[in-house]
ZAVEX-460197 format. One line per 8 residues: their letters; for each residue y, z, x of C-alpha. Coordinates in steps of 0.02 Angstrom, whole numbers. Last residue first. Example, Ala and Ser with C-alpha at 12.3 -4.5 7.8 and 13.67 -1.06 7.14 Angstrom:
ZAVEX-460197
sa	-53,357,684 ~ -225,390,615
END
This chain:
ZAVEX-460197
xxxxxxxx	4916,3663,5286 ~ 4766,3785,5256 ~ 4810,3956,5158 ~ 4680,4097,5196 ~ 4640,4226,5066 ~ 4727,4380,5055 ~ 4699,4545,5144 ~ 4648,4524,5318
xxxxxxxx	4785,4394,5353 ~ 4907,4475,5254 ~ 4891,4631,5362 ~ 4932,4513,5525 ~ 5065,4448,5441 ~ 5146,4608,5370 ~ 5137,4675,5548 ~ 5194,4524,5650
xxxxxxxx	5362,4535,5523 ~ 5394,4702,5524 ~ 5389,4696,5734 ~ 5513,4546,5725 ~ 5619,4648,5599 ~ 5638,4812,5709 ~ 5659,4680,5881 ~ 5809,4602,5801
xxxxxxxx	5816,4411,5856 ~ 5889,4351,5712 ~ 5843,4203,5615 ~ 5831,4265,5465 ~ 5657,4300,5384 ~ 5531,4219,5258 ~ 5363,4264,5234 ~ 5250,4138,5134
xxxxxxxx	5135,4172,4981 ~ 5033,4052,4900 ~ 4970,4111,4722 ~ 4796,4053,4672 ~ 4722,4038,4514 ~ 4533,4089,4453 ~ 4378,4005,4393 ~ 4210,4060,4433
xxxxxxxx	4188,4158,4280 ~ 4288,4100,4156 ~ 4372,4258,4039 ~ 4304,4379,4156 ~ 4260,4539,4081 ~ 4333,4708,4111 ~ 4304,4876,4106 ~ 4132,4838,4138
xxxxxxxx	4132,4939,4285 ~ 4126,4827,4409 ~ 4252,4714,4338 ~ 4366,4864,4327 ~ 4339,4891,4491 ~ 4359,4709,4568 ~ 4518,4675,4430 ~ 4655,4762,4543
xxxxxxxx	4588,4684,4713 ~ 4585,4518,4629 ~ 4764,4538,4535 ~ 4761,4527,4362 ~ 4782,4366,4272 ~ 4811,4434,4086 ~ 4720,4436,3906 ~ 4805,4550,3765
xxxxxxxx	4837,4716,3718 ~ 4643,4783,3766 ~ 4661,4947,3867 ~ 4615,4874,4016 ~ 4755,4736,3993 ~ 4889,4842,3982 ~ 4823,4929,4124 ~ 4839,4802,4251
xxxxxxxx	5004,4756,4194 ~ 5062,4942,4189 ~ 4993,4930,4376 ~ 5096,4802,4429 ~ 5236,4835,4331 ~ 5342,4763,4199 ~ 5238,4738,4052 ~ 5296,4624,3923
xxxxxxxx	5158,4594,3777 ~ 5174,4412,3699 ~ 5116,4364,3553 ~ 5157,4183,3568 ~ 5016,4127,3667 ~ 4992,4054,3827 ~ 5059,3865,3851 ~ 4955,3695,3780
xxxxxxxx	4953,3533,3896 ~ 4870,3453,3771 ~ 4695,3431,3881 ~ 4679,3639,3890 ~ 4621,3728,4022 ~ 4745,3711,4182 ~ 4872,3728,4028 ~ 4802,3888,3997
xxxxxxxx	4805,3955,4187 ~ 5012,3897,4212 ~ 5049,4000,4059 ~ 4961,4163,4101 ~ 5056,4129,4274 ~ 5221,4084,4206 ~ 5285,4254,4221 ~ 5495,4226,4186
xxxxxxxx	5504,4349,4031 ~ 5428,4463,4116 ~ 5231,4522,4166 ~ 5149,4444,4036 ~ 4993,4529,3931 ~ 4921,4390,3818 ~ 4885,4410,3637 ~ 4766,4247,3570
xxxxxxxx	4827,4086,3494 ~ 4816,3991,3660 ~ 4662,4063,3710 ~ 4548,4023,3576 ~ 4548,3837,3605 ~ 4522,3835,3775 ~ 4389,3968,3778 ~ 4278,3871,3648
xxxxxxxx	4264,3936,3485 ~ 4239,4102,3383 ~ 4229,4218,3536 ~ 4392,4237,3605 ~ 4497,4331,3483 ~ 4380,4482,3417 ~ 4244,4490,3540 ~ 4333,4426,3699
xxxxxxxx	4450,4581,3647 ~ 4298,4703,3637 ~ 4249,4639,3804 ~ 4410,4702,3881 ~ 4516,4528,3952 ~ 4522,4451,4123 ~ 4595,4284,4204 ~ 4572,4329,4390
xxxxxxxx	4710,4290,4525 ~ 4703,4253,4679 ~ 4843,4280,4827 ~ 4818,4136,4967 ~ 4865,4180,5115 ~ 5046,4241,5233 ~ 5111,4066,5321 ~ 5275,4083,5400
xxxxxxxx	5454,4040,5356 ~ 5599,4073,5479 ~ 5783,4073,5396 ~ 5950,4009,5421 ~ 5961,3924,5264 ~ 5805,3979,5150 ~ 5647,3905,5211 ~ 5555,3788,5084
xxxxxxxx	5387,3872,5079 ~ 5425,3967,4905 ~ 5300,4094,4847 ~ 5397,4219,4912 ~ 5377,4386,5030 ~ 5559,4416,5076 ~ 5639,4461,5252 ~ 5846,4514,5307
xxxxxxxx	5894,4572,5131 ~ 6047,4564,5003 ~ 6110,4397,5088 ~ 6145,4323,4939 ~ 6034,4152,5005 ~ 5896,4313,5059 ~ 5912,4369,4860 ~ 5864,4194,4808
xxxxxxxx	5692,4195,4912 ~ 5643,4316,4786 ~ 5646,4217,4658 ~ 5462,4130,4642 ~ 5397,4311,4723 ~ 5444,4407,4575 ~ 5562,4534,4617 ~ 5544,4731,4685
xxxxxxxx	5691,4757,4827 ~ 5632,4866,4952 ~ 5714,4964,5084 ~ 5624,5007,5245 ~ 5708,5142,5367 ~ 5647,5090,5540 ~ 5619,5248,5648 ~ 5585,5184,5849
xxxxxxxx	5469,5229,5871 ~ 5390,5218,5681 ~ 5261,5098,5737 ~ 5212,4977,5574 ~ 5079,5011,5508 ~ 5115,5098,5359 ~ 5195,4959,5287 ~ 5068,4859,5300
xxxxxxxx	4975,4979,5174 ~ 5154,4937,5073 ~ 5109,4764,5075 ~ 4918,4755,5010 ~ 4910,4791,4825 ~ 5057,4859,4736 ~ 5167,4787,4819 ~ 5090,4616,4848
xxxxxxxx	5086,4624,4650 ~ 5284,4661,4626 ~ 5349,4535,4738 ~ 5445,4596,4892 ~ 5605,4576,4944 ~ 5641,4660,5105 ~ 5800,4786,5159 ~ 5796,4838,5356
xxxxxxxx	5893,4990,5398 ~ 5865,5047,5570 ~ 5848,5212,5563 ~ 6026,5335,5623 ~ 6189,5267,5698 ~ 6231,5437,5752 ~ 6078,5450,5856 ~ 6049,5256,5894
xxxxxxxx	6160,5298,6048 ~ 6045,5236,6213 ~ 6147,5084,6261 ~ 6003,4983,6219 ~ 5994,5082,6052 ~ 6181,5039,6040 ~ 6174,4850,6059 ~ 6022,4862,5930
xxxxxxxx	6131,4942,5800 ~ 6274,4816,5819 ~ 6166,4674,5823 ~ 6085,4705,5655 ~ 6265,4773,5589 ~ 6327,4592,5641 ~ 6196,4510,5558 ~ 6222,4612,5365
xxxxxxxx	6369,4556,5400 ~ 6372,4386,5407 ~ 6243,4355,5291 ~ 6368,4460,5172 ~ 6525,4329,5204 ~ 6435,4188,5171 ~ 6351,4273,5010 ~ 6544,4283,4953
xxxxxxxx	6574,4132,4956 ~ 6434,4100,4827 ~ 6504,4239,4737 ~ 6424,4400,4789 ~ 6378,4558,4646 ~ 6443,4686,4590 ~ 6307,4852,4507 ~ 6416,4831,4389
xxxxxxxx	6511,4679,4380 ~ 6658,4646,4477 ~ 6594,4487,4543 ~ 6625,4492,4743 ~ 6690,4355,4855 ~ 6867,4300,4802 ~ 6907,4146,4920 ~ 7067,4124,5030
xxxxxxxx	6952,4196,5172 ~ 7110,4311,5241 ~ 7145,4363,5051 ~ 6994,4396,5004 ~ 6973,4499,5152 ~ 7126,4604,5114 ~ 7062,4615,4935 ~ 6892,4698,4994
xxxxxxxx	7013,4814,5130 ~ 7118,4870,4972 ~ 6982,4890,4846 ~ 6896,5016,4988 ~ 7065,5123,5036 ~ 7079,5134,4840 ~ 6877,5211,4815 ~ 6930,5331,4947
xxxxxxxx	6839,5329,5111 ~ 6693,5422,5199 ~ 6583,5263,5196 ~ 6453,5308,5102 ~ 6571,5383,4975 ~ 6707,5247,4955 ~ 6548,5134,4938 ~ 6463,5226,4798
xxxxxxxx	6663,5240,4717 ~ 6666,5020,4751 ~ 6509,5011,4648 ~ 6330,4938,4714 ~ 6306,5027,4843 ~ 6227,4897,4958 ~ 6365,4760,4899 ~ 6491,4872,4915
xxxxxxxx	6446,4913,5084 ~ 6442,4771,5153 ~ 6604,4718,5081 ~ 6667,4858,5183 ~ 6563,4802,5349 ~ 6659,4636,5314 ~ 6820,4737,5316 ~ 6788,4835,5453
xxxxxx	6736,4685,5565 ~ 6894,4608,5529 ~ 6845,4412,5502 ~ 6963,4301,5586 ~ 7051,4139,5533 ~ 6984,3992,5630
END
């Protein structure tokens, strides 16, 4: 089997992280030519091309190969030299996670914080809904996602995390003007909703759970890309939204907001996946964001 120059996958490595070839050169204290040449040597050796030259690049299919790859032997590279006792001029361990936008906000970065800093683990997070984050472990981009999906990714653990809920919500002065002339599932399909992207179902998956035609959300669609912006959108009346339990409680409380159906709600499963790779900085992630899950979402039975 033709070999794989560790300086040349640790090159492609690098691109990837950086995004452009120049970011690369300078992370790795090269010029932007000596880092073309060792991404085309590779290329060549795997008789595949394995980046898109986009910007930020991306991996071809092959290319995700190669990136898994890496992104392992760097693991076991920085944990051969703590046992050796020369992490120094290695620096943190790096470990990237994808992480949907709601757990962010709400109960995984206070997991986070719990996790014992000895030694330093540098965390860096990729923000994406959870029904797609799994696709950024198949690229190779991180080591551990939160997802919605329990199919594990290849070469990957998956373990149970909860139940995240979900509270359809709206100011009472927009129940007043759009949901109040007829039964909630006729008004809601015609009314503003607040959506998170272009590829939130949620708003769409609660109407149909309503209405006997199978109807979606409305057309008049707000876009709000954050967590909180989300949560806010719909506290200052654009349009109806699922907001997150532990967003909507206070706002609830305070009259802020009203529940559309009281009682009714939709839950989000949420699974951790990892690689398999015994690397002591991501097993210790991992028992940390579980255990925090455990207290914070609701529990998900087999």
């Amino acid at each position: 089997m033709t070999e794989l120059p560790y300086e040349q996958v640790r090159t492609l490595l690098a691109v990837i992280d950086e995004g452009t070839f120049d970011a690369a050169a300078a992370a790795l204290h090269l010029t932007p030519s000596a880092v073309s040449q060792r991404v085309k040597a590779l290329e060549q050796r795997t008789g595949r091309v394995l980046l898109m030259r986009t910007k930020p690049v991306r991996p071809t299919d092959s290319g995700q190969v190669v990136v898994r790859f890496a992104r392992r032997m760097a693991a076991l590279e920085r944990d051969a030299q703590a046992e050796l006792g020369i992490t120094g001029a290695a620096g943190p361990a790096r470990l990237p996670i994808a992480v949907n936008a709601d757990s962010l906000a709400t109960w995984f970065l206070p997991a986070l914080t719990r996790v014992p800093q000895t030694p330093p683990i540098c965390f860096e997070l990729y923000r994406e809904d959870e029904a797609h984050t799994a696709q950024l472990l198949r690229e190779g981009q991180v080591m551990a996602a939160v997802t919605s999906s329990s199919e594990p990714v290849a070469g990957c653990t998956v373990r149970r995390l909860g139940l995240a809920r979900y509270l359809p919500a709206a100011t009472p002065d927009f129940v007043a003007r759009h949901l109040s002339d007829a039964p909630l599932e006729r008004c809601l399909p015609d009314a503003p909703v607040v959506v998170f992207d272009r590829r939130d179902e949620l708003q769409d998956r609660f109407v149909r759970s309503l209405t006997p035609d199978g109807s979606a959300a409305g057309p008049l669609r707000h876009h709000v890309p954050t967590s909180e912006g989300f949560r806010d959108a719909v506290a200052a009346g654009l349009g109806w939204g699922l907001v997150p339990e532990p967003q909507a409680d206070p706002l609830l409380r305070s009259g802020t907001l009203v529940e559309l159906a009281p009682g009714t709600h939709l839950d989000v499963p949420l699974y951790w996946q990892q690689w398999k790779l015994d690397v002591p900085s991501l097993a210790l992630v991992a028992e940390t964001v579980v255990t925090t899950a455990a207290a914070s979402l609701y529990p998900q039975h087999p």
